[in-house]
C-alpha positions as CSV (number, residue, x, y, z in Angstrom):
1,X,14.7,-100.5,32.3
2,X,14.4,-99.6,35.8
3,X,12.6,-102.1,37.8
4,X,10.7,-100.6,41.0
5,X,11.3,-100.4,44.5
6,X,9.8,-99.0,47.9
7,X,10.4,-97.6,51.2
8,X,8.2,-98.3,54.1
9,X,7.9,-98.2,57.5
10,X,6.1,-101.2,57.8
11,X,7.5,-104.8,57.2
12,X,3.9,-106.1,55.8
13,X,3.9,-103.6,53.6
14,X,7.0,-104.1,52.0
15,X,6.0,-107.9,51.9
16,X,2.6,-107.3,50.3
17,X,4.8,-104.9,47.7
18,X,6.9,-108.3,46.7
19,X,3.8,-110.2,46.7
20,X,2.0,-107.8,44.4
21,X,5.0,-107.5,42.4
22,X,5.0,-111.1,41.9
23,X,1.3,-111.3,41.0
24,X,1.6,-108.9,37.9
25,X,5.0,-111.3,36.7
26,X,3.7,-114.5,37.5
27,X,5.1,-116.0,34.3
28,X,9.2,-116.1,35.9
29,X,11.1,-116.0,39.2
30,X,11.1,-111.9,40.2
31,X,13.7,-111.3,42.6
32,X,14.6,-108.8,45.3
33,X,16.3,-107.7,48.1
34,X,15.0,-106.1,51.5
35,X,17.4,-103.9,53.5
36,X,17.2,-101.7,56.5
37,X,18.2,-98.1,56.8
38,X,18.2,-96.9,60.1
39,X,15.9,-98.4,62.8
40,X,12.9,-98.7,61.2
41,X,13.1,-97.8,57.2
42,X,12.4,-101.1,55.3
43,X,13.6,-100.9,51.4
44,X,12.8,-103.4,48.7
45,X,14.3,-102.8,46.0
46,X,13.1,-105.2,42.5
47,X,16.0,-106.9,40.8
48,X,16.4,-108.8,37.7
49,X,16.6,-112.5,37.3
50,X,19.8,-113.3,35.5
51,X,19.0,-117.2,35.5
52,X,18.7,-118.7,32.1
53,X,15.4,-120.2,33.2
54,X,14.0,-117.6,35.5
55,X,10.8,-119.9,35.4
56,X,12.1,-122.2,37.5
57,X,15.7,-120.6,38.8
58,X,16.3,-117.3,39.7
59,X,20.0,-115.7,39.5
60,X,20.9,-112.3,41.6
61,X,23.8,-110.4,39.9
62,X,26.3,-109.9,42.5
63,X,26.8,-105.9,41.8
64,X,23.3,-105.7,42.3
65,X,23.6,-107.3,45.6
66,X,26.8,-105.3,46.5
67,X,24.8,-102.0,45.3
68,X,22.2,-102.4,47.1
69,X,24.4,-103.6,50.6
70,X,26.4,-100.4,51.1
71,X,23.2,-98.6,51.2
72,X,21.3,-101.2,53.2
73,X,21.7,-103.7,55.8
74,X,20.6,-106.7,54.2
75,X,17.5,-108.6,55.8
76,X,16.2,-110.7,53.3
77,X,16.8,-112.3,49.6
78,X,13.5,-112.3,48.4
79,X,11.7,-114.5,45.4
80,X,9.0,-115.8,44.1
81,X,7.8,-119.4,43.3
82,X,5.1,-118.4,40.1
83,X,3.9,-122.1,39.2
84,X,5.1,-123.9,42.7
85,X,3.9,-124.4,46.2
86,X,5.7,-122.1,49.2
87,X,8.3,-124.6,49.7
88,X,11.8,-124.1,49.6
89,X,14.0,-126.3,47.4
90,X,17.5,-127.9,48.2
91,X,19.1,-125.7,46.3
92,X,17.1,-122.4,47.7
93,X,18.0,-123.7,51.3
94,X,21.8,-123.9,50.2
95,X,22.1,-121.1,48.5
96,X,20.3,-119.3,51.9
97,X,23.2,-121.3,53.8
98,X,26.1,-120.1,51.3
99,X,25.2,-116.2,51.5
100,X,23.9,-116.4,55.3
101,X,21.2,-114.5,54.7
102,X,17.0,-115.3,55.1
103,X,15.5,-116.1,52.3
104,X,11.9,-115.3,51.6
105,X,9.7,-116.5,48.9
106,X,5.9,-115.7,47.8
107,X,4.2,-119.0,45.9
108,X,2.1,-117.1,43.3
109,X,0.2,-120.4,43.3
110,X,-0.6,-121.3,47.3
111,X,-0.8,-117.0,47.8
112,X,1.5,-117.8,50.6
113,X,4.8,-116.5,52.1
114,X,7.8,-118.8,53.6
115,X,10.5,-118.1,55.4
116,X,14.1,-119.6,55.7
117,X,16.6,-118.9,58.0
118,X,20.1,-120.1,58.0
119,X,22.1,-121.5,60.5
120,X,24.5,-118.6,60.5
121,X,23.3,-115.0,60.3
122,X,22.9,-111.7,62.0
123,X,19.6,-111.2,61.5
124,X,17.9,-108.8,64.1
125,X,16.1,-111.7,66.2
126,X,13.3,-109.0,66.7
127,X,12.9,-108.4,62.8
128,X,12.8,-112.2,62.3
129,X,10.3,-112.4,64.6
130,X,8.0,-109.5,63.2
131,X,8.4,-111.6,59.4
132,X,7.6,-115.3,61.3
133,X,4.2,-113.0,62.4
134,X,3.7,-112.1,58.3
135,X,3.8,-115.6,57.5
């Protein structure tokens, strides 16, 4: 099954596409990742949660991640929290740490975004502060 994606020119509206992606599988974890191409073509693209409890884990296969990072510059691991608060958890902050790459998250339940950013990265400090402005 393909799962979805989208290519916008706007940074909310690739947010609000995770968001409503979450809301329509709010029974597990949904995952993503959010790239740049170019100067201003965000790209979310939907990828599946390979945890063995993707209600309360979620899992990114690492050939999705390398597929979709030699088409994109990464900006953003993306997932959702279905039955939690917008909160980040030890293990989402480490995990954030290990890859050094922001993670975003969407609580289903609090219909909230969060950011976290890690120590290290190479995040665009003018993209991370047009998602700080989504949140």
């Amino acid at each position: 099954m393909e799962l979805p994606s989208a290519t916008e020119r706007n940074l909310k509206k690739t947010f609000e596409f995770c968001a409503n992606y979450s809301k329509n599988y709010f029974n597990t974890e949904c995952c993503a990742l959010i790239g740049l191409k170019g100067k201003s073509q965000y790209h979310v693209q939907i990828v599946a949660n390979r945890s063995p409890e993707p209600m309360s884990f979620f899992t990114i296969d690492p050939v999705d991640y390398l597929n979709f990072a030699s088409q994109y510059k990464v900006l953003f691991i993306f997932h959702s929290h279905p039955h939690t608060e917008s909160s980040f958890s030890d293990l989402d902050k480490e995990n954030s740490e290990a890859v050094c790459v922001p993670f975003l998250m969407y609580s289903v339940q609090d219909n909230k975004f969060a950011l976290y950013i890690p120590e290290n990265h190479d995040l665009d400090v003018n993209i991370l502060n047009k998602a700080k402005g989504l949140i």
